[in-house]
C-alpha positions as CSV (number, residue, x, y, z in Angstrom):
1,X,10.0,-5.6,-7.9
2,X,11.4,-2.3,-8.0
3,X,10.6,-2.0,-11.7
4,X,7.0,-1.3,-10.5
5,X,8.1,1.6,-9.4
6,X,8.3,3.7,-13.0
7,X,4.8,2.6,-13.4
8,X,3.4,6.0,-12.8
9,X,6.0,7.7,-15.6
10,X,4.3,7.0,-18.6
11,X,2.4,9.3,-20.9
12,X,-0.8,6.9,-21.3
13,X,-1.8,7.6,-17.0
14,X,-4.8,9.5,-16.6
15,X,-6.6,10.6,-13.1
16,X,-10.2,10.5,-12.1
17,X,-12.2,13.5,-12.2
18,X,-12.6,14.3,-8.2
19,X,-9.6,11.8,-6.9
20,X,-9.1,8.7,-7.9
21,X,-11.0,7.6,-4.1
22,X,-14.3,7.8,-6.4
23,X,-13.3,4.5,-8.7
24,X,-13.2,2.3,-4.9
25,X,-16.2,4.6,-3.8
26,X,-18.7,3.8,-7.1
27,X,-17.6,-0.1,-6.4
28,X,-18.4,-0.1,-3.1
29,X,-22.2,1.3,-3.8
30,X,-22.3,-1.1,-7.1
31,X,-21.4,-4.2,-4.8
32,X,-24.5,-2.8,-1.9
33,X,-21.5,-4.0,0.7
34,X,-21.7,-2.6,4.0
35,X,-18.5,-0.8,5.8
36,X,-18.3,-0.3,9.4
37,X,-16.2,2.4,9.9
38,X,-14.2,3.5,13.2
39,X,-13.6,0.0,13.9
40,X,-10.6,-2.0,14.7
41,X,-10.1,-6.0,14.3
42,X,-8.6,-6.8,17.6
43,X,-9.1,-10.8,16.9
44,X,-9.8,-13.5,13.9
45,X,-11.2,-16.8,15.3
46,X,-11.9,-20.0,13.2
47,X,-14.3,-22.3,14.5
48,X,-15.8,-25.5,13.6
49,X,-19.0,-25.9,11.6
50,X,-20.9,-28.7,11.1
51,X,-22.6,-27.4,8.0
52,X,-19.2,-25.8,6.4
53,X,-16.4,-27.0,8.2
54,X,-15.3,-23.9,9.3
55,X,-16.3,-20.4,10.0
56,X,-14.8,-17.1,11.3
57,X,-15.6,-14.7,14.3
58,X,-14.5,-11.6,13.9
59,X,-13.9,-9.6,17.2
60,X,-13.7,-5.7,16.8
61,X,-14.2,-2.3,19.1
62,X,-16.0,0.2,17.9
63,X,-16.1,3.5,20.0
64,X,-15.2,1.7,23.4
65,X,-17.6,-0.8,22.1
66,X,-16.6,-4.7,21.8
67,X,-18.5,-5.8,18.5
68,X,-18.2,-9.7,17.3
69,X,-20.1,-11.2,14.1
70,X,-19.6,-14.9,12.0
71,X,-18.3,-15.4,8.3
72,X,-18.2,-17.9,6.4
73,X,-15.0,-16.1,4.2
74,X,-12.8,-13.5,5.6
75,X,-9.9,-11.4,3.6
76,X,-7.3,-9.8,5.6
77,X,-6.6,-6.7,3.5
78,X,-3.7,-4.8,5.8
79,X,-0.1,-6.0,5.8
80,X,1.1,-8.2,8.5
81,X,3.9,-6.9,8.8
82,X,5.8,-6.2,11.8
83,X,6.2,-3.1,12.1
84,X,3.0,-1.8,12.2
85,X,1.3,-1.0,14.6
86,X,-1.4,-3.5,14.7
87,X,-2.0,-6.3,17.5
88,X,-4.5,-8.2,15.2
89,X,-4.8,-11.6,16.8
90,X,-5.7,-15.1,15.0
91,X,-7.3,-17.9,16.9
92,X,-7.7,-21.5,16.1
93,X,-5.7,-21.9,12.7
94,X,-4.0,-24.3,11.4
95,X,-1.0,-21.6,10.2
96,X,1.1,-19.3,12.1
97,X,-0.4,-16.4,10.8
98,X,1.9,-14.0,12.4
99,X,4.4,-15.9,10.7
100,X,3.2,-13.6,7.5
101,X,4.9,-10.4,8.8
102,X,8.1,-8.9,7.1
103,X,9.4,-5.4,8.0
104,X,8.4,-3.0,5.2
105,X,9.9,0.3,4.2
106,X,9.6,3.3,5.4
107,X,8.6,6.4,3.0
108,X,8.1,10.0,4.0
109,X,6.0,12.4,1.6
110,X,7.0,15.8,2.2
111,X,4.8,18.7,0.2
112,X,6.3,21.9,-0.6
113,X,4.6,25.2,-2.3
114,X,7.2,27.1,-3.3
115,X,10.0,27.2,-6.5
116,X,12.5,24.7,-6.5
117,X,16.6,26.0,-6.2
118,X,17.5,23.1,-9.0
119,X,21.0,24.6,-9.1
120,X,21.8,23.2,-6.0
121,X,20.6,19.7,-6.6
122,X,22.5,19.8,-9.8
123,X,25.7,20.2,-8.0
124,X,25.6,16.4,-6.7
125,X,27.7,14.1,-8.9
126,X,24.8,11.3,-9.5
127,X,22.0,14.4,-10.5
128,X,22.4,15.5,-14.7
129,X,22.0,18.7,-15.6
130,X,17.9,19.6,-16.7
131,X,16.8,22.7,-17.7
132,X,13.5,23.7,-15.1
133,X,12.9,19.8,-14.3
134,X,9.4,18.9,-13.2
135,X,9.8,15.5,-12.2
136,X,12.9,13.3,-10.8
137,X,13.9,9.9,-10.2
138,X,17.1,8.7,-8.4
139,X,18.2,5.5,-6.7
140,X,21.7,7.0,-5.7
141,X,22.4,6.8,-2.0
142,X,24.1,10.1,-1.9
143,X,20.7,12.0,-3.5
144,X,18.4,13.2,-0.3
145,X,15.4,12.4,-2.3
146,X,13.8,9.1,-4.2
147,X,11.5,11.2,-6.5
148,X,10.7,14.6,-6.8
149,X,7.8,16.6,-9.0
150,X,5.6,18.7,-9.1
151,X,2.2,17.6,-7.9
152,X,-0.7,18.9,-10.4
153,X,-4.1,19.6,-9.5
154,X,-6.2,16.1,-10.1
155,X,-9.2,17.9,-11.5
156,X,-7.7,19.7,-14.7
157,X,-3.6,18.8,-14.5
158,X,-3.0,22.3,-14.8
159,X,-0.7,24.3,-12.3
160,X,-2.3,27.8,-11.3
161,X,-1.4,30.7,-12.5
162,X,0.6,33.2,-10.9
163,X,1.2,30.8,-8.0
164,X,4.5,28.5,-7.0
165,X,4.3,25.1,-7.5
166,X,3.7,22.1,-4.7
167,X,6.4,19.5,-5.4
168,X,6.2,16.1,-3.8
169,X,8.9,15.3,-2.3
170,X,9.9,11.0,-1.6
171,X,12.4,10.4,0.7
172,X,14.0,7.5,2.8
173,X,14.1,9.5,6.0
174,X,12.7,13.0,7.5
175,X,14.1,15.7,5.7
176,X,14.5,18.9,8.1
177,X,13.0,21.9,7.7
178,X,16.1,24.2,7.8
179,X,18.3,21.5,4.7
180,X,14.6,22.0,2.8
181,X,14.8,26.0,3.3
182,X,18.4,25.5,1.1
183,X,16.6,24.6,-1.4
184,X,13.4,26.5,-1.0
185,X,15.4,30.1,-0.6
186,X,11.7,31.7,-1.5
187,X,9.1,29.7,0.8
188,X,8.8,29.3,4.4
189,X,8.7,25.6,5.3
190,X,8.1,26.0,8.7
191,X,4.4,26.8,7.7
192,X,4.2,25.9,3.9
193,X,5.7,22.0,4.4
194,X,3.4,18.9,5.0
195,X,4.6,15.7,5.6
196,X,3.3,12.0,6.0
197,X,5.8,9.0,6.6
198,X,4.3,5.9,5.6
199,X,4.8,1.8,5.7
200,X,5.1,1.5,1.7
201,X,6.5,-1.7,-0.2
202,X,8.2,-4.4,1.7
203,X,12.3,-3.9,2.5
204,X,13.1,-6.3,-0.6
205,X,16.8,-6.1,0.7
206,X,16.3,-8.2,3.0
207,X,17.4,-11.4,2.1
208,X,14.6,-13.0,4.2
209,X,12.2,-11.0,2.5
210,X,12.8,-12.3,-0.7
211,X,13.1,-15.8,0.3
212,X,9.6,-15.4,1.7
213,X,6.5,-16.6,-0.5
214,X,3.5,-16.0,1.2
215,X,0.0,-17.7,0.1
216,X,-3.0,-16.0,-0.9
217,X,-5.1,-18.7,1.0
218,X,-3.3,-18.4,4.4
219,X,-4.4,-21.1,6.4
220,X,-5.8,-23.6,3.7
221,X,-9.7,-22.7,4.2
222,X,-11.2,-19.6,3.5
223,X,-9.3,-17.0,5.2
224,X,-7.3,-14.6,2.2
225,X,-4.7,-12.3,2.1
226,X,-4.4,-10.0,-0.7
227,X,-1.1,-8.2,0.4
228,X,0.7,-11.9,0.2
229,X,0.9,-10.2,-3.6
230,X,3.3,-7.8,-2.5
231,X,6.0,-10.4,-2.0
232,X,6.3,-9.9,-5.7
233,X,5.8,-6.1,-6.3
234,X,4.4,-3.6,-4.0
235,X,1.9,-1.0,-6.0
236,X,-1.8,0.1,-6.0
237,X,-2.4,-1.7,-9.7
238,X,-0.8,-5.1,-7.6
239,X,-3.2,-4.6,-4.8
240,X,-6.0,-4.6,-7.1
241,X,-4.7,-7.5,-8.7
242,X,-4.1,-9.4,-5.3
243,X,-7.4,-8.2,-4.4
244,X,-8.5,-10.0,-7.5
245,X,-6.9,-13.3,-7.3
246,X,-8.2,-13.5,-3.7
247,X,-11.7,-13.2,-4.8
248,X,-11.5,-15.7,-8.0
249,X,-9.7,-18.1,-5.4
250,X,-12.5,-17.7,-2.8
251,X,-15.2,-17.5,-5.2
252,X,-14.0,-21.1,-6.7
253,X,-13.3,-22.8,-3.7
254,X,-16.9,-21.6,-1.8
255,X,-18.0,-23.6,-4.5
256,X,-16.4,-26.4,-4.6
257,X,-15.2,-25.6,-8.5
258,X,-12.0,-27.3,-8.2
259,X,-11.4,-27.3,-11.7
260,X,-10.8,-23.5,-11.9
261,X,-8.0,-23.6,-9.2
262,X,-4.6,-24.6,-9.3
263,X,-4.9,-27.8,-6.8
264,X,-1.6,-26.7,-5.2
265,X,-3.5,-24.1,-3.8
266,X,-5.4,-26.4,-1.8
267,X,-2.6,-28.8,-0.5
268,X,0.1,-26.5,0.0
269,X,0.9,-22.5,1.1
270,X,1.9,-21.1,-2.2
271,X,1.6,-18.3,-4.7
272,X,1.0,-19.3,-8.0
């Protein structure tokens, strides 16, 4: 799994003119889907159908407003973790749902504009010497940082002239604004520093994390989960793929094309 992580270090990447956002934005308006935005899925409920066997009611607030609507498919598209904070509830299944959840990893992103004091960094044991580095990668406990690089303008990949960097800064923890200024001699972080901690691969340390396989079809019908994928490796190229395997599985089953599924899938909770 952690392999997945040097996926964004090879020479072939390329970016998407405006942000990346636009590739999910075009498919959205190619797929004429509608998105309800400010809302939150407070409950999931499967109910009986004479027609399909089952259906879904999803329960939602939307601006102090309580919103509810039927499906015949539903794909949960969020971890189930538990440590977010999310008090999703699911109703009427055959499967624990919550029994889905594994605590995930914490990583903050800290930005920086300024020029990086690499002398300093170079004097821990597990960091090689680099002339003017523009990109690390460490997995030594001792290091402060998981990655560090410089973070390039999206539109042309080119830094601008005359003005200091922004590095991107991954780290396991907060990193305080007085240890940054150490190595940021030239910068103010007080007011130059941004930072966003975020939920972002399971803890595959945990022993009962790896032990866990979670199903793509949770509780045997036609309620998915897409992030069951990250059991295996946690990335936005395996979300996609996830996201994929849901809809093939979904798509198959809806209509009854057997043939095109792996029958497990049907009998028992399983990944592959």
């Amino acid at each position: 799994a952690g392999v997945v992580s040097l996926a964004g270090t090879g020479g072939t990447l390329w970016s998407v003119k405006g942000g990346n956002h636009s590739v999910a934005e075009a498919l959205l308006k190619s797929s004429a889907s509608q998105i309800i935005m400010g809302t939150k899925v407070k409950k999931i409920i499967r109910i009986e159908s004479s027609e399909k066997g089952y259906r879904y009611k999803i329960c939602a607030r939307q601006h102090g407003k309580e919103l509810e609507a039927e499906y015949d498919i539903i794909f949960v598209c969020c971890p189930l973790d538990s440590t977010a904070e999310q008090d999703m509830e699911f109703e009427g299944m055959d499967a624990n749902v919550t029994a889905f959840s594994r605590p995930y990893h914490q990583t903050v992103s800290s930005f920086v504009q300024g020029n990086l004091n690499y002398s300093k960094i170079e004097k821990k044991k597990n960091v090689p010497k680099c002339d003017n580095p523009t990109m690390m990668l460490t997995t030594a406990s001792d290091v402060w940082f998981n990655s560090l690089g410089i973070y390039h303008n999206i539109d042309d990949h080119q830094e601008v002239p005359h003005e200091s960097p922004v590095w991107k800064i991954f780290s396991s923890q907060d990193l305080d604004s007085s240890f940054l200024q150490e190595y940021f001699p030239d910068t103010n972080i007080e007011t130059s520093m941004k930072v966003r901690p975020w939920k972002a691969y399971p803890d595959y340390s945990s022993q009962q994390n790896r032990e866990k396989v979670f199903p793509f079809c949770v509780d045997g019908n036609h309620l998915y989960y897409v992030n069951a994928i990250e059991g295996v490796a946690s990335a936005m190229e395996m979300s996609c793929i996830g996201a994929r395997n849901c809809v093939l599985l979904a798509w198959n089953k809806h209509k009854s094309q057997h043939h095109n599924t792996d029958p497990a899938l049907v009998t028992r909770r399983s990944f592959l």
